[in-house]
C-alpha positions, 0 to 999 in steps of 0.5 A: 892680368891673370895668366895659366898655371899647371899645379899638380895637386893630390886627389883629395885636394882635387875633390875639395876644390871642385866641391867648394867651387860647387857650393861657393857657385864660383870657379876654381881660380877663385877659391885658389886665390882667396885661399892664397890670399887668406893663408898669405894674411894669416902667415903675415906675408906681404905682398909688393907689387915689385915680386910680380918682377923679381922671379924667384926671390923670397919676400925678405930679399924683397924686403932688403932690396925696398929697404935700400931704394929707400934709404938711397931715396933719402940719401939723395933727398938729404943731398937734394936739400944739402944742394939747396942750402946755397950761400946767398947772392950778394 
């Protein structure tokens, strides 16, 4: 779901956008995403979809948090297994 955005951008930036949205017949949304996305790769950023919910963290909190729900998740799955181990009926 896309969703509006004011930005305040320096006129020389304006002219790009309109003359690139010009010469590529696409909008202005367009071109902003694709240069998000292309400066988004060539900085290696990841992008998780659990930052659509996390405000105003950064990509490495993002990283740290992800990092523990899976070694929580592999805890519980060792303990899972550690349940499963049961003595055998007699």
């Amino acid at each position: 779901m896309k969703r509006a955005v004011n930005l305040r951008l320096e006129e020389s930036v304006i002219v790009t956008l309109n003359q690139l949205t010009e010469e590529l017949h696409t909008t202005k949304t367009e071109v902003i995403e694709k240069a998000i996305s292309f400066f988004s790769k060539q900085n290696n950023l990841q992008h998780h979809q659990l930052l659509q919910f996390a405000g105003k963290l950064k990509s490495k909190d993002i990283n740290c948090i992800l990092q523990s729900i899976k070694e929580d998740n592999n805890i519980k799955h060792f303990q899972r297994i550690q349940d499963l181990k049961l003595e055998p009926k007699l």
